[in-house]
C-alpha positions in Angstrom: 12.8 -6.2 3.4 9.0 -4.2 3.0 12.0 -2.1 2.8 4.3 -1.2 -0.3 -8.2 0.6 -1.1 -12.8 1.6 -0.4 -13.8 4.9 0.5 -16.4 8.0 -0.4 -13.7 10.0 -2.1 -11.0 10.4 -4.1 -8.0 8.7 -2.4 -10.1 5.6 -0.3 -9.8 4.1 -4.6 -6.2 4.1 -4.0 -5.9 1.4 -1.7 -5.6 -2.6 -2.4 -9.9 -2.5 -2.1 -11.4 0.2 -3.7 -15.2 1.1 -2.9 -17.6 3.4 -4.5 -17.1 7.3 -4.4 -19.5 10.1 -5.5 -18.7 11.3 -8.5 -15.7 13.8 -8.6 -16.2 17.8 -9.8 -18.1 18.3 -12.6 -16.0 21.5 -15.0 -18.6 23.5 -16.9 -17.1 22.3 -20.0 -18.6 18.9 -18.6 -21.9 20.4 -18.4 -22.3 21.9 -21.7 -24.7 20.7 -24.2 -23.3 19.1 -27.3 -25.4 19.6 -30.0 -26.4 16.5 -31.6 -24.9 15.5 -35.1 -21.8 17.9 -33.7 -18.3 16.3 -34.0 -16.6 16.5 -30.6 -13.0 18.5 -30.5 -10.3 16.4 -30.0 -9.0 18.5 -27.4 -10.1 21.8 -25.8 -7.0 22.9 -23.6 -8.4 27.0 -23.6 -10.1 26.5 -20.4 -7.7 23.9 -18.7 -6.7 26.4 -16.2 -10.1 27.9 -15.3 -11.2 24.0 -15.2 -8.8 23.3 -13.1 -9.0 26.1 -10.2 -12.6 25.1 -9.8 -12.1 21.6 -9.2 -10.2 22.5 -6.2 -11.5 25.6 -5.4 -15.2 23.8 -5.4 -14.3 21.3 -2.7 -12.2 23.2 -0.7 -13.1 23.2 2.7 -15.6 20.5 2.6 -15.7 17.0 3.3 -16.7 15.6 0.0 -16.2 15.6 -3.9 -19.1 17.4 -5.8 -21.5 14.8 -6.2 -23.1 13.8 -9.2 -26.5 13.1 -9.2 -26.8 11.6 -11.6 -24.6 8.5 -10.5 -26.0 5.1 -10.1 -25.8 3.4 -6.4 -22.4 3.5 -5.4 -23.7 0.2 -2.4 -25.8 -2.5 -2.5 -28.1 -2.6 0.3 -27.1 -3.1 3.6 -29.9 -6.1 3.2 -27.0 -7.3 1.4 -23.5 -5.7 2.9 -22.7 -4.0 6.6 -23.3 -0.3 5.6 -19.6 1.5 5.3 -18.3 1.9 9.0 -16.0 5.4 8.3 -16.1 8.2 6.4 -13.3 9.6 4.1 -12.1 12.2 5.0 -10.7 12.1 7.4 -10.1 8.3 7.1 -7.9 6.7 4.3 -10.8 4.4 3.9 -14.9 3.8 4.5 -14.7 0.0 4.6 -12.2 -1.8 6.6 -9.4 -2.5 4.7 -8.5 -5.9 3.2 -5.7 -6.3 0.2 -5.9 -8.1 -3.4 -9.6 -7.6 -4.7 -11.9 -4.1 -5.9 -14.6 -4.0 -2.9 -17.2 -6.5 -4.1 -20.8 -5.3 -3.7 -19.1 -1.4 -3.2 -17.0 -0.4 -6.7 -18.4 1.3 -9.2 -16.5 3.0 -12.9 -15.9 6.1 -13.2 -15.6 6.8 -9.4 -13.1 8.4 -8.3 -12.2 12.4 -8.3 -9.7 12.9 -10.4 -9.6 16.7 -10.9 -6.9 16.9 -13.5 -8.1 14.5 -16.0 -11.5 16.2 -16.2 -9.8 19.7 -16.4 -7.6 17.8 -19.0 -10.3 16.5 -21.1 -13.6 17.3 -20.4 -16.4 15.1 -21.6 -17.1 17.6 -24.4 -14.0 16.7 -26.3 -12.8 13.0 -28.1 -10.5 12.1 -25.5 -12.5 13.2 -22.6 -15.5 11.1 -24.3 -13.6 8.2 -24.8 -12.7 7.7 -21.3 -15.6 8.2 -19.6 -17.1 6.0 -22.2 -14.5 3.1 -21.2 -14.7 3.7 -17.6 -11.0 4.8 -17.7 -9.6 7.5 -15.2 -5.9 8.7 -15.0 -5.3 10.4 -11.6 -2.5 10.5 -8.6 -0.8 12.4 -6.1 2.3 13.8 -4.7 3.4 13.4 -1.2 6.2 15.5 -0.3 8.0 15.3 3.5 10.4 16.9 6.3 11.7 15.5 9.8 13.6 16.6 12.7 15.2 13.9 14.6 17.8 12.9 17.5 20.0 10.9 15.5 23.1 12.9 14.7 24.5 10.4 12.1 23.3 11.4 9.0 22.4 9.1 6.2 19.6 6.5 7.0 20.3 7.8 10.8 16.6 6.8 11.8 16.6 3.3 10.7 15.1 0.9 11.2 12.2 3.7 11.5 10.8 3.7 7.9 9.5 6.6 5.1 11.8 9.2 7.1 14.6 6.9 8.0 17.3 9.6 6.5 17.4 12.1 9.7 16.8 16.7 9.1 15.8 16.4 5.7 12.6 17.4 3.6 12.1 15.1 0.5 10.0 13.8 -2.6 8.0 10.2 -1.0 6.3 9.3 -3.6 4.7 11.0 -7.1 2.3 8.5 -8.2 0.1 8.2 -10.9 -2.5 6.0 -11.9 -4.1 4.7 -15.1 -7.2 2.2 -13.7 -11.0 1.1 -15.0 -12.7 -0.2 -11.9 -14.8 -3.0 -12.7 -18.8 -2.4 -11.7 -18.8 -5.0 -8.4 -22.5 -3.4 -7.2 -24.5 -5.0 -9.5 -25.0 -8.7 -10.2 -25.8 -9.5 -13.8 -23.3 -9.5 -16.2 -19.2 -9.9 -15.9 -16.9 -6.5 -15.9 -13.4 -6.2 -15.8 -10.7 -3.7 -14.3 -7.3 -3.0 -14.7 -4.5 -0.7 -12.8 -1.1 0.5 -14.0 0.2 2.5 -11.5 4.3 3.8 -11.6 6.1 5.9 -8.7 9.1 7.7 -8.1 10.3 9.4 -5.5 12.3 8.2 -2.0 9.9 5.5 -1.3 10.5 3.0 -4.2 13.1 1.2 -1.7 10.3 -0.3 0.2 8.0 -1.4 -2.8 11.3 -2.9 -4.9 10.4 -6.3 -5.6 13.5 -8.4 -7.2 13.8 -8.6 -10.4 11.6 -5.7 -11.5 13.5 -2.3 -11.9 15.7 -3.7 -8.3 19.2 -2.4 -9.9 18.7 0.8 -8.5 18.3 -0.2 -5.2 20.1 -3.8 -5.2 22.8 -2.7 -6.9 23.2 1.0 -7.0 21.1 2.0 -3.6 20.1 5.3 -5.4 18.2 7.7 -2.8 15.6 8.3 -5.5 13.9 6.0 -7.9 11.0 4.5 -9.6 9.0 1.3 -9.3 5.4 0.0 -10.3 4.1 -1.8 -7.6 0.4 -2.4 -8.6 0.1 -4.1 -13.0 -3.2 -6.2 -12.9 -6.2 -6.9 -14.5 -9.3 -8.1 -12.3 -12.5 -9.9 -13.7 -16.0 -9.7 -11.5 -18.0 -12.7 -11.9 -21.3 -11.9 -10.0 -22.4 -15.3 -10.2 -20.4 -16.9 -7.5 -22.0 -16.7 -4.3 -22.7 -12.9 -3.8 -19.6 -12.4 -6.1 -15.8 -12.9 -7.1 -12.9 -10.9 -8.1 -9.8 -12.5 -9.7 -7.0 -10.2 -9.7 -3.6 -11.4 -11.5 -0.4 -9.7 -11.9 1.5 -7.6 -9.4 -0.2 -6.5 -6.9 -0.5 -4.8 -2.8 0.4 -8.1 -0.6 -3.0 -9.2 0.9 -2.5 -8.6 5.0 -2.1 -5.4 6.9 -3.4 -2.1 8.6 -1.2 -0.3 6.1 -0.1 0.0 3.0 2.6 1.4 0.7 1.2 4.5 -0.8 0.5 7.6 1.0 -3.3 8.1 1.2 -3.7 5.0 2.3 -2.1 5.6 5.6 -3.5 6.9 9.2 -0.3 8.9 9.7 2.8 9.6 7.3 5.2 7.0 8.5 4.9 3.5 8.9 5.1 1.1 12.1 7.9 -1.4 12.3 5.3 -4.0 12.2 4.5 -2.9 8.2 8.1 -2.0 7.3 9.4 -5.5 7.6 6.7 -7.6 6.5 5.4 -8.4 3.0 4.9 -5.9 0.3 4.0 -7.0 -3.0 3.4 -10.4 -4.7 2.8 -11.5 -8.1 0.5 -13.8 -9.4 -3.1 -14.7 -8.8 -6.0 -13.9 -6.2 -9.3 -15.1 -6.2 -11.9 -13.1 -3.3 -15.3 -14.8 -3.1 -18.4 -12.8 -0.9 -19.5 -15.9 0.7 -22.8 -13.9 2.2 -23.2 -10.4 3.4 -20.6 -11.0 6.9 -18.2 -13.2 4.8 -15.3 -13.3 2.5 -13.0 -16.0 1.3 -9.7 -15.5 -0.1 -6.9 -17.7 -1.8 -3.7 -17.0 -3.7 -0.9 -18.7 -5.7 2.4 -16.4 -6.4 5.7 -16.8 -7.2 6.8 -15.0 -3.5 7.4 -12.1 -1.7 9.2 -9.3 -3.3 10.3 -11.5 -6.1 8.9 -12.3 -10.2 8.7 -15.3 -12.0 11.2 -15.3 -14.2 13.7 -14.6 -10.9 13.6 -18.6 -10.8 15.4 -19.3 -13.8 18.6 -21.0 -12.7 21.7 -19.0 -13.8 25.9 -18.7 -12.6 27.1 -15.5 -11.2 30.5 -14.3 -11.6 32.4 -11.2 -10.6 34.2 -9.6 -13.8 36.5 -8.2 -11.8 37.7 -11.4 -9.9 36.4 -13.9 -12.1 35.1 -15.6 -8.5 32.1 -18.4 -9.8 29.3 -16.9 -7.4 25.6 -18.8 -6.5 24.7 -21.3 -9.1 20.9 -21.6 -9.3 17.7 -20.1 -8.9 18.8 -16.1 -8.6 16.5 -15.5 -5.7 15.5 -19.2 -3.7 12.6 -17.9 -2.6 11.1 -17.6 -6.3 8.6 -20.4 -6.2 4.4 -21.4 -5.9 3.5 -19.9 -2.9 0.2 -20.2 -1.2 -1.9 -17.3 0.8 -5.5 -17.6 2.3 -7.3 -15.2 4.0 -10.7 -15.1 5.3 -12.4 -11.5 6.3 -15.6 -12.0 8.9 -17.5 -8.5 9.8 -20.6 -8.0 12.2 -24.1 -7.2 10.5 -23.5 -3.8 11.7 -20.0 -3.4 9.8 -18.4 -2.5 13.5 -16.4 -5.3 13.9 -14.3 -7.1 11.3 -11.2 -9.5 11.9 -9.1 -10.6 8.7 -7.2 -13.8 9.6 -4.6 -14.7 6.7 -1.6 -16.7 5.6 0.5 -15.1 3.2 3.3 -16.6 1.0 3.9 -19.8 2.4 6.5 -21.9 0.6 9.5 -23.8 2.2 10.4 -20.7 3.8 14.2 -20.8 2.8 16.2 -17.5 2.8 15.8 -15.4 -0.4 15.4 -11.6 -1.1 12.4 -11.6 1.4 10.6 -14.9 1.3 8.7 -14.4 4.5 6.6 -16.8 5.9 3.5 -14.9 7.2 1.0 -15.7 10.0 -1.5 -12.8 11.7 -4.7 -11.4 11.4 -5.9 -7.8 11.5 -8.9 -6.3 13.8 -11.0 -3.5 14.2 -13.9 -1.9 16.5 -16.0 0.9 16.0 -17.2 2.5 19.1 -18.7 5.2 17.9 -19.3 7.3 15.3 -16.1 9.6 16.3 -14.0 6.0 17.7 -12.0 3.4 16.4 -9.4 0.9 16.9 -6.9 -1.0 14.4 -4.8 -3.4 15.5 -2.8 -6.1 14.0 -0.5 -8.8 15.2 1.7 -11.6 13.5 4.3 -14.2 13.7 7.0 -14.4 10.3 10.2 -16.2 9.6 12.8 -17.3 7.0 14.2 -20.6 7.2 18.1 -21.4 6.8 19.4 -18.2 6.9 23.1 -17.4 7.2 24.7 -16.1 10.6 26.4 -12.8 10.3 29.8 -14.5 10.4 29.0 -16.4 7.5 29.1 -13.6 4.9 27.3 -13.4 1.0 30.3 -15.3 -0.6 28.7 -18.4 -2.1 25.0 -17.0 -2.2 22.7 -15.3 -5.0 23.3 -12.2 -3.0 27.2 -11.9 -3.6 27.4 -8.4 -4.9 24.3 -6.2 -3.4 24.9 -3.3 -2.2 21.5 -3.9 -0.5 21.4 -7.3 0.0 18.7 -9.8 2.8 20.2 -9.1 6.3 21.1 -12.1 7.6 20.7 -13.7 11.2 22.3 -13.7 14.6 22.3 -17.2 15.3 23.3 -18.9 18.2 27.1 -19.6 19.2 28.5 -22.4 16.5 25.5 -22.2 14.0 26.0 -21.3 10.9 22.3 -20.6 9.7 19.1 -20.6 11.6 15.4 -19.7 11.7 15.0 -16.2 11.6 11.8 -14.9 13.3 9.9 -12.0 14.3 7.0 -11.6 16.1 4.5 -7.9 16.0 1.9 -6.4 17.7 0.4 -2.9 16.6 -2.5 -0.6 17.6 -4.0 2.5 16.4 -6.4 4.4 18.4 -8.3 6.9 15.9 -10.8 10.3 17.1 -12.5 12.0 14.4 -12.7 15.5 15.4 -14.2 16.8 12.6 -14.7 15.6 9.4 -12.1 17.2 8.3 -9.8 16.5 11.2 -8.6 13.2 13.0 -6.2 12.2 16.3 -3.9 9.1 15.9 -2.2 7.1 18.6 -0.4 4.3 17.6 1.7 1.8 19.5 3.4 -1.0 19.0 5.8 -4.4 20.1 7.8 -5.8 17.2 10.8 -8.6 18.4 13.3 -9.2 15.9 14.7 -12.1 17.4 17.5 -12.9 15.2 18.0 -9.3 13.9 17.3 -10.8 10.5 14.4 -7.8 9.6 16.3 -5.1 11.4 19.6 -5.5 11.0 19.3 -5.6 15.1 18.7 -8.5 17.4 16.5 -6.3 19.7 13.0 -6.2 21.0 11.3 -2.7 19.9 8.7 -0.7 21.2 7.5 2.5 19.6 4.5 5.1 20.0 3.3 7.9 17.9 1.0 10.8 18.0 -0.4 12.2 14.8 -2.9 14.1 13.4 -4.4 14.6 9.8 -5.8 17.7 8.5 -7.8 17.2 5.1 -7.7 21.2 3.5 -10.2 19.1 1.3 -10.8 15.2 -0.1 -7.7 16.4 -2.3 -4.8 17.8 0.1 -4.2 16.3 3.6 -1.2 17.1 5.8 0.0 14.8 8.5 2.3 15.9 11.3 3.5 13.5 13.9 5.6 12.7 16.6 7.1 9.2 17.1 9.4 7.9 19.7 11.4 4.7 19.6 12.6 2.3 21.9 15.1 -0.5 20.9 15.2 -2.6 24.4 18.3 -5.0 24.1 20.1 -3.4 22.0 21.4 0.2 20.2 19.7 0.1 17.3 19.1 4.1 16.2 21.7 6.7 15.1 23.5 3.6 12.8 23.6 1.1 15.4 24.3 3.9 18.6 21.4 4.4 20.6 18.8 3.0 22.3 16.1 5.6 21.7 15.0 7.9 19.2 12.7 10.9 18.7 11.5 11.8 15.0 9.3 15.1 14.5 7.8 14.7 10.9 5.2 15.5 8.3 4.0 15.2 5.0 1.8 17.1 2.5 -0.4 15.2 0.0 -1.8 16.9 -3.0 -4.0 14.7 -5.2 -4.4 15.7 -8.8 
């Protein structure tokens, strides 16, 4: 199950399309004059403290990083691109958001606020020298959370609600951390390159889990807690296609989607049922061309959804215990080439953009989560203090078992967190499991420090193959974000659930449910 960036400031460059940012604060030890001749300290940790307070105590309250002026153009021309819709804060992004490629014509190095690493090592010293030098920043967050809810079952009581689906507790999401060079996508003469390594631990790694990569813990062992790295690629820029190209390869942010798995990249703190059960991360490769200024072409070839190469090798599994001969074959079926396009069209003006995409499409048979995706994403500016998000799609998995059928024979025998499989019809032992979404937010920028969410949504799991639940849902939330400055943001919300056909809530005993939450993100 999903069961995981551009902007002005420090966390739009977390996201699957990164854009330009001013340049982050600038410690005195930055600004210092080194004498010339004068070798460089290797490390100068006497003023990491004092460093440190200023970076945040220098932003605080306002709506931006420092800036440095001395920064090259962070945007080509809007001659060239729609000029940058939103603003960030209070937005998770300035361009509208689109997944597997740095922001062509809007990325440049060295861009992003990263407050500890310049407290860390300053310019002024070897280390801090050598990564400015290479365009290299280390940065992150941590994204900590609390809920009151009506469920009154205890573990995983809010599910299939997502990110607080445990019910009255507070808890570590996600600490993240990033080691990234962004490749220079503004200009147009010579080829850069970019890489990210990102890790994260906390409650939220059972959503990013892809099989086959650190999945024990979950798959197996279903540990509350626990660590993944859901973003390992490299991307090259090759300026000389059209208006440019970036190919990314590795693991990597599925393409589609309003949302995304880590926390500054989302309106509110939770996530819709429309993004917990789709596609999270795929591995392979992604080539994004800029056609012209309005258009952008994507295409992709991975091994799947939530799944890794090498998950194809064909193998036996037996219980010890039992000695019972398990599945014999490929360990997840839905390990194989899979396709994705996409194709992003956005007005001369930048306010309108719709993202139409395919994503994953193989044969579609049941695996881990080999989704077949179909949908689009949308949005409208109406003004500088209005706009809408909204996204719709159709997914399903071929040949999946009926409940009655049971894990026996399959590569799935002894998960603790196995796929879910299907409510078929009467007599059928498999079937095509489908589900069909439609989601909205409605977004007020107060101030530019402040913004109002509404979001609501349809999501029909027909077969109760996503949720567990054969049940059409309908859910709406209010939230609001709060930015104390571009590096701490807190998000309260209230969100109440329907499931219309069936109990879903409360471990499978009510129709309805009403979850009070927040969450606190602290960039560093």
């Amino acid at each position: 199950m999903r069961s995981l960036l551009g902007r002005t400031t420090f966390a739009c460059l977390l996201s699957a399309s990164p854009v330009a940012l001013s340049a982050g604060p600038v410690a005195a030890a930055d600004m210092a004059p080194v004498m010339t001749g004068q070798p460089l300290p290797m490390f100068d940790f006497g003023g990491v403290f004092t460093r440190l307070y200023h970076n945040y105590a220098d932003e605080y309250g306002k709506d931006a990083p420092v800036s440095d002026p001395t920064a090259p153009p962070g945007r080509r021309p809007v001659s060239q691109m729609p000029a940058a819709p939103e603003t960030s804060p209070p937005y998770p992004f300035t361009d509208w958001p689109f997944g597997g490629a740095s922001t062509i014509g809007a990325t440049i190095p060295n861009s992003v606020d990263t407050p500890l690493q310049s407290a860390l090592f300053p310019t002024s010293t070897k280390p801090g020298k050598f990564l400015a030098d290479n365009h290299i920043q280390v940065y992150g967050w941590v994204d900590v959370s609390a809920n009151v809810s009506t469920a009154k079952t205890g573990y995983a009581g809010n599910n299939p609600a997502a990110y607080d689906y445990t019910p009255d507790i507070a808890q570590l999401d996600q600490a993240v951390l990033y080691i990234e060079r962004l490749p220079d996508t503004v200009q147009q003469d010579h080829v850069d390159w970019g890489f990210r390594i990102s890790g994260i631990y906390g409650e939220n790694y059972r959503y990013t889990t892809a099989l086959g990569v650190f999945s024990n813990q979950y798959v197996i062992h279903n540990h509350f807690t626990g660590y993944d790295m859901p973003m390992v690629y490299g991307e090259i820029y090759l300026p000389y296609i059209a208006q440019g190209a970036v190919i990314r390869f590795g693991r990597y942010i599925s393409i589609p989607d309003i949302e995304a798995q880590l926390a500054p990249n989302n309106y509110t703190y939770t996530h819709s049922l429309t993004y917990t059960f789709d596609n999270y991360t795929n591995t392979g490769v992604v080539t994004s061309v800029k056609i012209n200024k309005n258009v952008l072409l994507q295409f992709e070839i991975s091994s799947g959804t939530e799944t890794v190469p090498w998950n194809a090798k064909h193998i036996s599994l037996v219980n010890p215990t039992t000695g019972f001969q398990g599945y014999a074959g490929p360990r997840d079926p839905g390990t194989q080439p899979s396709f994705s396009t996409c194709l992003q069209l956005q007005s001369d003006s930048g306010n309108d953009n719709i993202y139409p995409c395919v994503n994953a499409i193989n044969n579609g048979t049941w695996g881990y989560n080999n989704l077949q995706w179909y949908g689009f994403t949308y949005y409208h500016k109406f003004n500088d203090r209005l706009h809408f998000s909204f996204e719709s799609y159709f997914e399903y998995e071929n040949n999946v078992p009926d409940v009655s059928q049971g894990y026996g024979n399959t590569a799935f025998a002894y998960d603790v967190n196995p796929p879910l499989e299907a409510h078929c019809h009467t007599g059928q032992t498999a079937c095509t499991a489908k589900a069909f979404a439609a989601l909205g937010y409605l977004n007020y920028k107060i101030t530019p420090l402040d913004n109002l969410t509404l979001r609501a949504e349809f999501y029909d799991d027909y077969q109760g193959q996503r949720t567990g639940t054969a049940t059409r849902y309908t859910e709406q939330t209010i939230g609001f974000q709060h930015w104390f400055s571009p590096s701490i943001e807190l998000r309260p919300e209230v969100a109440f659930y329907q499931a219309l056909d069936a109990p879903a809530f409360d471990n499978g005993t009510k129709h309805d449910l009403i979850v009070g939450s927040t969450d606190l993100i602290f960039h560093f």
